[in-house]
N, C-alpha and C positions, 0 to 999 in steps of 0.2 A: 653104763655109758649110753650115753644117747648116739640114735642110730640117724643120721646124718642123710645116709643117701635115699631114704624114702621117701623124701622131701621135692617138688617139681616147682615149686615156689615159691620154695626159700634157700637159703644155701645156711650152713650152720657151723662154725669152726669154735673148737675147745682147745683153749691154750693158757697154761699157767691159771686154771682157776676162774679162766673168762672168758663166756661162750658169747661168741658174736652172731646174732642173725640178720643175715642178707635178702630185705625181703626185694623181690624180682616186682618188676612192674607188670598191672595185671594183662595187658597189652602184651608180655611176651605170650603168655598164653593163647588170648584170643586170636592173634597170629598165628600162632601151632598150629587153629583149629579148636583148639578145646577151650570149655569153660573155665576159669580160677578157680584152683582149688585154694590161695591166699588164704581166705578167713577159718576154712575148715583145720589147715594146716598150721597155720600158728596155734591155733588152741592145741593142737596133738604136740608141739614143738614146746612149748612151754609146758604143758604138765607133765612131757618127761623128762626137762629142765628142771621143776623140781624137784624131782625122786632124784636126781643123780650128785651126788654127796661130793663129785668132784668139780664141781662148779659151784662160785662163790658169787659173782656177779651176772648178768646180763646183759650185752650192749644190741639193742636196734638201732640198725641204718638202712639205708637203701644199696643196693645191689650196684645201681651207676652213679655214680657222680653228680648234680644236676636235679634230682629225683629221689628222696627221701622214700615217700608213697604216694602216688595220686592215681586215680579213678580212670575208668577206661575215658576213652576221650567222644568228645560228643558226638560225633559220627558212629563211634561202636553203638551206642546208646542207641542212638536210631537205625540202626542196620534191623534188618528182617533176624538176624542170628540172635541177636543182643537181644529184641522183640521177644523169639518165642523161649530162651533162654529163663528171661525174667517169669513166663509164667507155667513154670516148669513146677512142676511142687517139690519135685527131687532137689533141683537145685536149689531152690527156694529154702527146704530144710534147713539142709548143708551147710548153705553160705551162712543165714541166722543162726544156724542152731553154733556153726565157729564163730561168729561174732561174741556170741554170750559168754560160751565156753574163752574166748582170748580174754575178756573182760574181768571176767571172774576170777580168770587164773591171775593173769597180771596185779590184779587187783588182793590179793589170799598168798601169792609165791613169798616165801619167804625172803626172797633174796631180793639185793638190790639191780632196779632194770633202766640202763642210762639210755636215752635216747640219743643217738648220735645224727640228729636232722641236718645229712647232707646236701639237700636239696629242697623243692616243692615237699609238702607234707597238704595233703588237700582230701578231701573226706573221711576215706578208715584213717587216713597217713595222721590225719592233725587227730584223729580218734585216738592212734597210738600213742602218738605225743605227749599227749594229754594223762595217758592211763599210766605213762612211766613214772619214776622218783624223780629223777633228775633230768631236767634238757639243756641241751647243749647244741645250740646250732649256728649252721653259717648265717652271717648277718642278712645276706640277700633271702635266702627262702623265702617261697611265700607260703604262707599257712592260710587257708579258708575251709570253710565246709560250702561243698558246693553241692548239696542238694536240694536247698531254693533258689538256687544262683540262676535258671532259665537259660544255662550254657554261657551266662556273663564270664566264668572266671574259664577264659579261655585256656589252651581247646579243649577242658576238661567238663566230665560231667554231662548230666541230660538235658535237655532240649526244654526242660516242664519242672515243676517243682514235686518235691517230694520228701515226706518227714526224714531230721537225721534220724533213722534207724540201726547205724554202727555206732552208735557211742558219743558221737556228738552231744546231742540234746541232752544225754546226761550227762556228760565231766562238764560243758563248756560252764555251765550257768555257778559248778562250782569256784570258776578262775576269775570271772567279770558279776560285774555289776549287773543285775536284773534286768537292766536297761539296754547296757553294752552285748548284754548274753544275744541278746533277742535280737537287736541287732543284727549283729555277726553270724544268728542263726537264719533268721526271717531274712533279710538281703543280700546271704550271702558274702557278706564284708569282708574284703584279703587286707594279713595284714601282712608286714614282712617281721623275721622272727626279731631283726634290730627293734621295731616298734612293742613287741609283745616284751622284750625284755625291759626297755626302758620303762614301760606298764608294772615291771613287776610280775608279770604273767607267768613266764619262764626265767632258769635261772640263769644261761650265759647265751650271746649272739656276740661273734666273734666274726674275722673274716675266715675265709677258708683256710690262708695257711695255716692258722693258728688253732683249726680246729684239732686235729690227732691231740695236739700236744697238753693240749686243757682236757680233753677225754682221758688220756692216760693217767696225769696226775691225779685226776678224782676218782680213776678206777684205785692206781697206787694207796690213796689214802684212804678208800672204803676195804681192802683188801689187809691195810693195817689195823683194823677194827677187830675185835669179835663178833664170830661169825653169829655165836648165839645172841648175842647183843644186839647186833644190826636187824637177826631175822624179827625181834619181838619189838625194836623200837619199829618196825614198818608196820608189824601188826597190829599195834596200839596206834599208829599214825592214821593208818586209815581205816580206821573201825567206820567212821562217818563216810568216810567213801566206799565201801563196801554195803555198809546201808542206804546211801543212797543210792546206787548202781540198783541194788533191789528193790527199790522204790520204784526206778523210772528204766531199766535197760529192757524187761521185756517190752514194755508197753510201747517204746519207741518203734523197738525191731517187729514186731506185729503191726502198727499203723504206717511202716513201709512200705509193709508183704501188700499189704490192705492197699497203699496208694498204687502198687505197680498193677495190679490187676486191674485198677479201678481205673488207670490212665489207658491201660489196652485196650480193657471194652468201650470207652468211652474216645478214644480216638478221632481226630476228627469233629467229634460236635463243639461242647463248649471246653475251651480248651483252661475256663479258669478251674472246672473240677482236675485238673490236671496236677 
């Protein structure tokens, strides 16, 4: 059984066969005082999600209402804490080395992982989104990657640009168009999840009342499946997304590490190496 309470940043409930993670916004943390442990901690969450034989599916959502996942907000960014935080090497590890690890695993878990995007989904949040089977979200959300956004997609994100290095730069380009990818990457583009569905992007944008209830029957009818069926058609599904994650997820997460250091020393001069 998966151990539940060892968890500060995410909440985890197993019922009937389907473990729900409640990921916390990284902002309760940085309120506490301490760093996020989010990215470290969903990788340890998920690969003992799949060793435990009494869990059939996966549902991600966000903790509140409102709030799927998004990014500390641009003030933490700029804060002296946030500052020396970023060029920490510890934490620097940590947070990358759980970015790859979520990736990988989500990406390799045999089981299926529905996104339940109840809210904003805005940097790792639209990274999660992205890395799930199925999405399912309220119509209003707004989904962007904001880290070229220059603090455009308010109030979230940094102040300066910087590579997606959580997963962005590599699922987006596999959803859109080469064009739309870079886009959405390089200006930061929001869409709302109504728009991304009518795209074809994602597979449902509902309102909220209607959200529970369209989650349940897709858990219902993945749950009526085989279980050995469902885990080998995912692993045939995304054989290409797993090779490509290996393609491009280190290289993004190392040209972040690369930009946040590069934006510290360089502070203050020419802000477009930013």
């Amino acid at each position: 059984m998966t151990d539940a309470s060892r968890y500060r940043d995410l909440e985890i409930e197993t019922k009937e066969q389907v473990a729900t993670i409640r990921i916390f916004s990284p902002m309760k943390a940085i309120r506490a005082g301490r760093p996020p442990d989010l990215h470290w901690e969903l990788g340890s969450a998920l690969s003992e999600l799949r060793g435990d034989n009494s869990v059939r599916v996966i549902v991600l959502t966000g903790a509140e209402d409102g709030e799927f996942l998004a990014p500390p907000t641009t003030e933490a960014y700029s804060s002296d804490r946030g500052r020396n935080t970023r060029t920490d090497p510890g934490w620097l590890w940590k947070t990358f080395t759980g970015i790859l690890r979520t990736h990988q695993t989500m990406a390799e878990i045999e089981k299926p992982i529905v996104a339940r995007v109840n809210g904003d989904a805005i940097g790792f949040g639209q990274s999660l989104m992205f890395a799930s089977d199925i999405i399912v979200a309220r119509e209003d959300a707004r989904v962007a990657d904001m880290h070229m956004g220059m603090a455009e997609v308010e109030p979230f994100g940094p102040p300066y640009g910087i590579v997606p290095g959580d997963g962005g730069a590599a699922l987006v380009p596999l959803y859109m168009t080469p064009a739309k990818a870079k886009e959405y990457l390089m200006l930061a583009k929001p869409y709302t999840a109504g728009e991304l569905a009518r795209l074809g992007i994602i597979n449902y944008a509902v309102p909220v009342a209607e959200l529970d209830a369209l989650i349940e029957d897709i858990i219902g009818r993945l749950l009526k499946r085989s279980a050995y069926a469902l885990a080998w058609t995912k692993r045939v599904a995304n054989r290409r997304l797993a090779h490509h994650l290996n393609l491009t997820l280190d290289a993004g997460a190392a040209y972040e590490m690369v930009n946040f250091l590069q934006i510290e020393r360089l502070r203050g001069n020419d802000k477009t190496l930013g």
